[in-house]
BALOBA-1460 file (C-alpha; in Angstrom, 3 decimals):
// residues 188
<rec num="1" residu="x" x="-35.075" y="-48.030" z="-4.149"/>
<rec num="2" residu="x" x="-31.784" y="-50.292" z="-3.451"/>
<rec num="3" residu="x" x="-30.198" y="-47.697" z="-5.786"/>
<rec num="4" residu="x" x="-30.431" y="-44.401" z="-3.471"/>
<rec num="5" residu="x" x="-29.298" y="-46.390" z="-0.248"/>
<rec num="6" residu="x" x="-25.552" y="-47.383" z="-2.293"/>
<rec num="7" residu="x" x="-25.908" y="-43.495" z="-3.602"/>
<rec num="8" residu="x" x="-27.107" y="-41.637" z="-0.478"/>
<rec num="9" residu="x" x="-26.317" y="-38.222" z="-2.832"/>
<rec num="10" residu="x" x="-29.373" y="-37.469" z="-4.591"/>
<rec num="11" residu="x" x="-29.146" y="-35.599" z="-8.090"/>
<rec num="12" residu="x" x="-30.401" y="-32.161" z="-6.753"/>
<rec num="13" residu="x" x="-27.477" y="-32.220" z="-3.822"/>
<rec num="14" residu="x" x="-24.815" y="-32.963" z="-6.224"/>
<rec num="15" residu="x" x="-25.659" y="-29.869" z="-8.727"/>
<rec num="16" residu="x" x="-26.180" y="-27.861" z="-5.633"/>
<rec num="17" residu="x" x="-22.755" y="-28.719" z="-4.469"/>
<rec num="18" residu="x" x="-21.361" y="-28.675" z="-7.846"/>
<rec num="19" residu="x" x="-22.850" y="-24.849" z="-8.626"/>
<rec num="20" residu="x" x="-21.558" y="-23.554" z="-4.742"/>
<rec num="21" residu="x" x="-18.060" y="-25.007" z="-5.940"/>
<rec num="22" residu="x" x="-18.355" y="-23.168" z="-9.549"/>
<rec num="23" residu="x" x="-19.206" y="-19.780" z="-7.788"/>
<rec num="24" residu="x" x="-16.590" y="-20.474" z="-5.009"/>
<rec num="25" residu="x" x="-13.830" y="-21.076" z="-7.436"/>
<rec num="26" residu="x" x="-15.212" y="-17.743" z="-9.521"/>
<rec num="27" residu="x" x="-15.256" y="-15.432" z="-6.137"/>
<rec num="28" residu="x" x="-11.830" y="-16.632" z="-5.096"/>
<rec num="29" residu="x" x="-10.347" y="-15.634" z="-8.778"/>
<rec num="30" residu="x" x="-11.759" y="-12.911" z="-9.235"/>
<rec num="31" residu="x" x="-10.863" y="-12.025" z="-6.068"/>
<rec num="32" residu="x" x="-7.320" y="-12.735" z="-6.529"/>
<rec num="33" residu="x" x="-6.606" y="-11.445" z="-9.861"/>
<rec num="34" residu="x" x="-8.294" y="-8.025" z="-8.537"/>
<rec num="35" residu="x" x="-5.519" y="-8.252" z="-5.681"/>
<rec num="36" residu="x" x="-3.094" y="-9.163" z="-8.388"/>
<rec num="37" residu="x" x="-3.391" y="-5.925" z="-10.267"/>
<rec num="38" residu="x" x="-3.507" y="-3.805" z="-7.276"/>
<rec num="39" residu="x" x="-0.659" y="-5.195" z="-5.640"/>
<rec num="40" residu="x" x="1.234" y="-5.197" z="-8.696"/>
<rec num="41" residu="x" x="0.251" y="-1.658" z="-9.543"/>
<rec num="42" residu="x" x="1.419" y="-0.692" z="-6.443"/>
<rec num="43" residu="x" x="4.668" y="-2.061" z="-6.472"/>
<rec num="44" residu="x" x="5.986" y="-1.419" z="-9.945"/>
<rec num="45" residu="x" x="5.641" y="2.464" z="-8.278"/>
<rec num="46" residu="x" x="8.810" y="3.626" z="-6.512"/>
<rec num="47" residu="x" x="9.488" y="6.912" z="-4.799"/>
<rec num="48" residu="x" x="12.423" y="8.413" z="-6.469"/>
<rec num="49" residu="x" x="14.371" y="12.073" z="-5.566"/>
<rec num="50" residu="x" x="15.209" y="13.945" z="-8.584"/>
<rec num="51" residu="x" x="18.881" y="14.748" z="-8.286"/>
<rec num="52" residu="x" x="18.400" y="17.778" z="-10.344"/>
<rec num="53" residu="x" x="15.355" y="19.488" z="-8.204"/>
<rec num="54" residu="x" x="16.908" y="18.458" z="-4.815"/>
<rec num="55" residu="x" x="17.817" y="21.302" z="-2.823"/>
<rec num="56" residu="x" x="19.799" y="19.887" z="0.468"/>
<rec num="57" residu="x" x="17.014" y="20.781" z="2.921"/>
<rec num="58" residu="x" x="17.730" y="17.956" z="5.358"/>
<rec num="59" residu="x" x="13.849" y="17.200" z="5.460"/>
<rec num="60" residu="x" x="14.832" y="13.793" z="4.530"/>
<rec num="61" residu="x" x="16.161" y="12.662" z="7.535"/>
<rec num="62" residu="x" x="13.680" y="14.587" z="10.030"/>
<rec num="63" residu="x" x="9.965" y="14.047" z="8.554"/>
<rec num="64" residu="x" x="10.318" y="9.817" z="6.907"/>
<rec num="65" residu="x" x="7.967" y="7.768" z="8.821"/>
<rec num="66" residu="x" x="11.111" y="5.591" z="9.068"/>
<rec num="67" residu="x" x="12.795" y="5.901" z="12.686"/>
<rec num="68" residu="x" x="16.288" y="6.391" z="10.149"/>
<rec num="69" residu="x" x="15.187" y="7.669" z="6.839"/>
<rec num="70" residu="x" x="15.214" y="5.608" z="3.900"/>
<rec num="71" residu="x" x="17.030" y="8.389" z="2.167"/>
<rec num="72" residu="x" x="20.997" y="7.938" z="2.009"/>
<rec num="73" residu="x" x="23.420" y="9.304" z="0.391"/>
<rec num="74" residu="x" x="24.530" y="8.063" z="-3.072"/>
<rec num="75" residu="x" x="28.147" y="8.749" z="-4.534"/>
<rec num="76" residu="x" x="28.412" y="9.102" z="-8.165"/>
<rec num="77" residu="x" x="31.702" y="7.861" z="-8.915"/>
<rec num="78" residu="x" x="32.188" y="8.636" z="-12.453"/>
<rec num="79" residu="x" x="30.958" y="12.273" z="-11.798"/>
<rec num="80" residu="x" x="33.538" y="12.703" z="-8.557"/>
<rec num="81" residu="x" x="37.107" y="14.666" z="-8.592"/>
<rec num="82" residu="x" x="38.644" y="12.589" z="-5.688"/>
<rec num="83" residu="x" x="39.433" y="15.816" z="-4.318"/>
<rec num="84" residu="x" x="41.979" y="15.779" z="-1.159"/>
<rec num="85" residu="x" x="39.640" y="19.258" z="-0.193"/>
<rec num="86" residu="x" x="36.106" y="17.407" z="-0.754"/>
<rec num="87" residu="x" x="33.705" y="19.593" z="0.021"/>
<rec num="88" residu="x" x="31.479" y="16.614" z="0.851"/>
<rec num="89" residu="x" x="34.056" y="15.412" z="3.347"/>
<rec num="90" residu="x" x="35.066" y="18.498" z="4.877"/>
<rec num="91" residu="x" x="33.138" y="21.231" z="6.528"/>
<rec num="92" residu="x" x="33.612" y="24.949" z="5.002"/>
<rec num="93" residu="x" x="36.774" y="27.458" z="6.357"/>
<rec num="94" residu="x" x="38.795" y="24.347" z="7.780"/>
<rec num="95" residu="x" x="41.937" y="25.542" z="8.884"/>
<rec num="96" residu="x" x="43.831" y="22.252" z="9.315"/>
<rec num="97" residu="x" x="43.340" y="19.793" z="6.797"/>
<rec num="98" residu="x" x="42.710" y="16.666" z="8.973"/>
<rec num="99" residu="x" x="40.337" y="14.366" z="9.574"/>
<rec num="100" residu="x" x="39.123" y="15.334" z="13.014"/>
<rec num="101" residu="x" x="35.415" y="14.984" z="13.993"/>
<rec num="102" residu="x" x="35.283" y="18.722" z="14.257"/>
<rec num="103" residu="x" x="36.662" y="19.575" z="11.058"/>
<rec num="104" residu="x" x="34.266" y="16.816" z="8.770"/>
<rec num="105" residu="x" x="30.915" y="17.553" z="7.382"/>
<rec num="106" residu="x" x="28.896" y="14.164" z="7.851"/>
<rec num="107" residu="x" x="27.667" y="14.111" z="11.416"/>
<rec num="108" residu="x" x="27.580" y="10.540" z="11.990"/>
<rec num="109" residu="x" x="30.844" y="9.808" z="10.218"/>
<rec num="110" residu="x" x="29.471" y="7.924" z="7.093"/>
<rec num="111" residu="x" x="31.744" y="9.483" z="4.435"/>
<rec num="112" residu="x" x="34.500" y="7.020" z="4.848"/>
<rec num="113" residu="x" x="37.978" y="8.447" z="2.812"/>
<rec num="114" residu="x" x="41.002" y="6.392" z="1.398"/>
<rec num="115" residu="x" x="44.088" y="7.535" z="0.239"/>
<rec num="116" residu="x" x="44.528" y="6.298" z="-3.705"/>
<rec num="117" residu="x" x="47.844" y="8.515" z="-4.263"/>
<rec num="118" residu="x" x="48.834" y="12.351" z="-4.117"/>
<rec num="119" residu="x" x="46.836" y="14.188" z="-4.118"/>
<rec num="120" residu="x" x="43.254" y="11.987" z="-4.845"/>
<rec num="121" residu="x" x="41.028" y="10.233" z="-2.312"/>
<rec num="122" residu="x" x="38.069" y="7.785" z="-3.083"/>
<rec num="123" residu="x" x="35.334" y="8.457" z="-1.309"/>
<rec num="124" residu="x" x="32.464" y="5.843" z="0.104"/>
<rec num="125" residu="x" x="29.246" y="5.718" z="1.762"/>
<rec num="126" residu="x" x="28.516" y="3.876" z="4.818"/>
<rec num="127" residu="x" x="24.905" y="3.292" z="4.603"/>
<rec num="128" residu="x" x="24.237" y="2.259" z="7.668"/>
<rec num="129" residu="x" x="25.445" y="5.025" z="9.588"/>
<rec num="130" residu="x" x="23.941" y="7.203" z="7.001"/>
<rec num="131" residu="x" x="20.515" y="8.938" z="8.096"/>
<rec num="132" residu="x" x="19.987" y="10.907" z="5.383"/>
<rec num="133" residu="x" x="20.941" y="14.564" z="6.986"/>
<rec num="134" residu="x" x="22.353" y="15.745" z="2.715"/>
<rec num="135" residu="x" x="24.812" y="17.515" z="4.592"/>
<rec num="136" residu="x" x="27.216" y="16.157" z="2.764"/>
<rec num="137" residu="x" x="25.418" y="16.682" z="-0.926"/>
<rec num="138" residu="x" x="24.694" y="19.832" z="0.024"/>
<rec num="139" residu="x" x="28.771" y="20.707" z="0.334"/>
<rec num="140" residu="x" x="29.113" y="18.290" z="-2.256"/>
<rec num="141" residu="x" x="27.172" y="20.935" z="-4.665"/>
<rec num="142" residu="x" x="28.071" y="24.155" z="-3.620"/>
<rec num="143" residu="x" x="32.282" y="23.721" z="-3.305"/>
<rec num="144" residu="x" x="32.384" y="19.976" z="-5.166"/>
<rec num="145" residu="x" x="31.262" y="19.175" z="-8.629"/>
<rec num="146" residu="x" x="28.418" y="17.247" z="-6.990"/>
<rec num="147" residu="x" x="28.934" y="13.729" z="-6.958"/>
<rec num="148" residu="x" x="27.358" y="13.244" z="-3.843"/>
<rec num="149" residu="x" x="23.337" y="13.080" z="-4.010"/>
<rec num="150" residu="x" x="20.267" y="11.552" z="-2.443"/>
<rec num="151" residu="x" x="18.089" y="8.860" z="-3.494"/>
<rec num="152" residu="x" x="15.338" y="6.803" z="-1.423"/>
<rec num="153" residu="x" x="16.933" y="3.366" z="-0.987"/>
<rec num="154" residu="x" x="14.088" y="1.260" z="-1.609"/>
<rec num="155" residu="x" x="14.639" y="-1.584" z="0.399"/>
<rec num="156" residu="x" x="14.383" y="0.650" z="3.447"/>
<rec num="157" residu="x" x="11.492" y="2.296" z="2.269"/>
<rec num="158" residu="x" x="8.129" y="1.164" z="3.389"/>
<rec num="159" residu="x" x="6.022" y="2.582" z="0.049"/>
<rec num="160" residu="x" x="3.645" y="4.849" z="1.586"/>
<rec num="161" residu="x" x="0.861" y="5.838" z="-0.730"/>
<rec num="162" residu="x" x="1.333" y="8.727" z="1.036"/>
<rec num="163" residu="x" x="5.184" y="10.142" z="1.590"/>
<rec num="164" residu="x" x="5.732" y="12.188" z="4.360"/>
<rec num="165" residu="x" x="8.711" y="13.537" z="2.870"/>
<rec num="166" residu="x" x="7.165" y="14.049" z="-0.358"/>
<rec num="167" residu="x" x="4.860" y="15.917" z="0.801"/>
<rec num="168" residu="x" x="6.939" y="18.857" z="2.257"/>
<rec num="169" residu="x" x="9.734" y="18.588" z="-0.131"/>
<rec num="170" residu="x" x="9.951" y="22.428" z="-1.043"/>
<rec num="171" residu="x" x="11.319" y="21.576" z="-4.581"/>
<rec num="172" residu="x" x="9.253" y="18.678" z="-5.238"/>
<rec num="173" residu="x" x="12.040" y="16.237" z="-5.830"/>
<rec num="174" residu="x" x="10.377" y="13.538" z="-4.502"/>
<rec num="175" residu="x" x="8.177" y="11.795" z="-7.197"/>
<rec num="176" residu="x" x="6.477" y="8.112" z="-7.436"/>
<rec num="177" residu="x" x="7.954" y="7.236" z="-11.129"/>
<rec num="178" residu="x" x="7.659" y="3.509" z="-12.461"/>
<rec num="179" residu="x" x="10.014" y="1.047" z="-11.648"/>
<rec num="180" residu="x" x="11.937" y="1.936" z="-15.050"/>
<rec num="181" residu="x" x="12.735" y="4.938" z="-13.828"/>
<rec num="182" residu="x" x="13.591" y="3.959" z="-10.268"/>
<rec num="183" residu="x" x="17.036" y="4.924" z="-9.239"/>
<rec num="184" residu="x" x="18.134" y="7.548" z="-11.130"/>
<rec num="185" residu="x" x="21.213" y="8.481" z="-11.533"/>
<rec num="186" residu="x" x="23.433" y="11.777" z="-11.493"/>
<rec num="187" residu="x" x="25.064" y="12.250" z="-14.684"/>
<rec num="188" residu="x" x="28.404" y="14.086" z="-14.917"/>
């Protein structure tokens, strides 16, 4: 009797305890490895535009849940002229070659141009001022050699299962492709 006053646990409370701690520690695995493989199942997913099936429609910029689309402009460099007449840069029928607000194509100013020598300029995107309008892809591709493109910058976007833009893309561009394929590129 001296025995269960030093021990005040009795046999029956310890496996008790010892079984609640077993199942405990089985729930909360279980329960994490399940979150484990549907977390990373959702994040090795990406929603990508394919540069070939875009069409310009500017539904980018007016239907992402984002208050400035995700979507930006990407400049394929090895694919681009340097063009002084970019018709990325430059809206159609200009009839002074200058760089006046009226006479450029990117309504926000993000195409920013610098002179490399006669008669080729390089050609950069300002992503922040960017919002995703494909104005500038669009005259890119129909007077340019297309160099300028769109693609879902995916540390802006928020990963809807759902895309809003995907959803009333009219070519179906906009895909969710595995992380392999995330980011592809325009080739010349």
């Amino acid at each position: 009797m001296n025995e269960n006053k030093n021990n005040p646990i009795t046999r029956k409370k310890f496996l008790r305890m010892c079984g609640s701690i077993v199942a405990g520690a089985t729930v909360v695995s279980v329960s994490g490895v399940m979150a484990k493989k549907a977390f990373s199942g959702q994040a090795s997913y990406f929603w990508q535009i394919d540069p070939s099936k875009c069409t310009f429609c500017g539904r980018c910029e007016t239907d992402c849940v984002l208050p400035v689309s995700a979507v930006k402009c990407i400049h394929a460099n090895r694919v681009c002229g340097y063009c002084d007449l970019c018709g990325g840069y430059y809206r159609a029928n200009v009839k002074d070659l200058n760089t006046a607000a009226e006479n450029l194509r990117c309504p926000t100013g993000a195409i920013v141009r610098k002179y490399v020598e006669d008669p080729y300029f390089e050609y950069a995107i300002e992503e922040d001022l960017c919002t995703g309008c494909a104005k500038c892809a669009k005259g890119c591709n129909s007077f340019g050699n297309g160099s300028l493109y769109m693609q879902v910058k995916q540390e802006l976007c928020k990963g809807c299962n759902e895309c809003k833009i995907a959803k009333v893309c009219p070519s179906g561009a906009i895909q969710r492709v595995p992380m392999e394929k995330a980011y592809m590129l325009k080739d010349a």
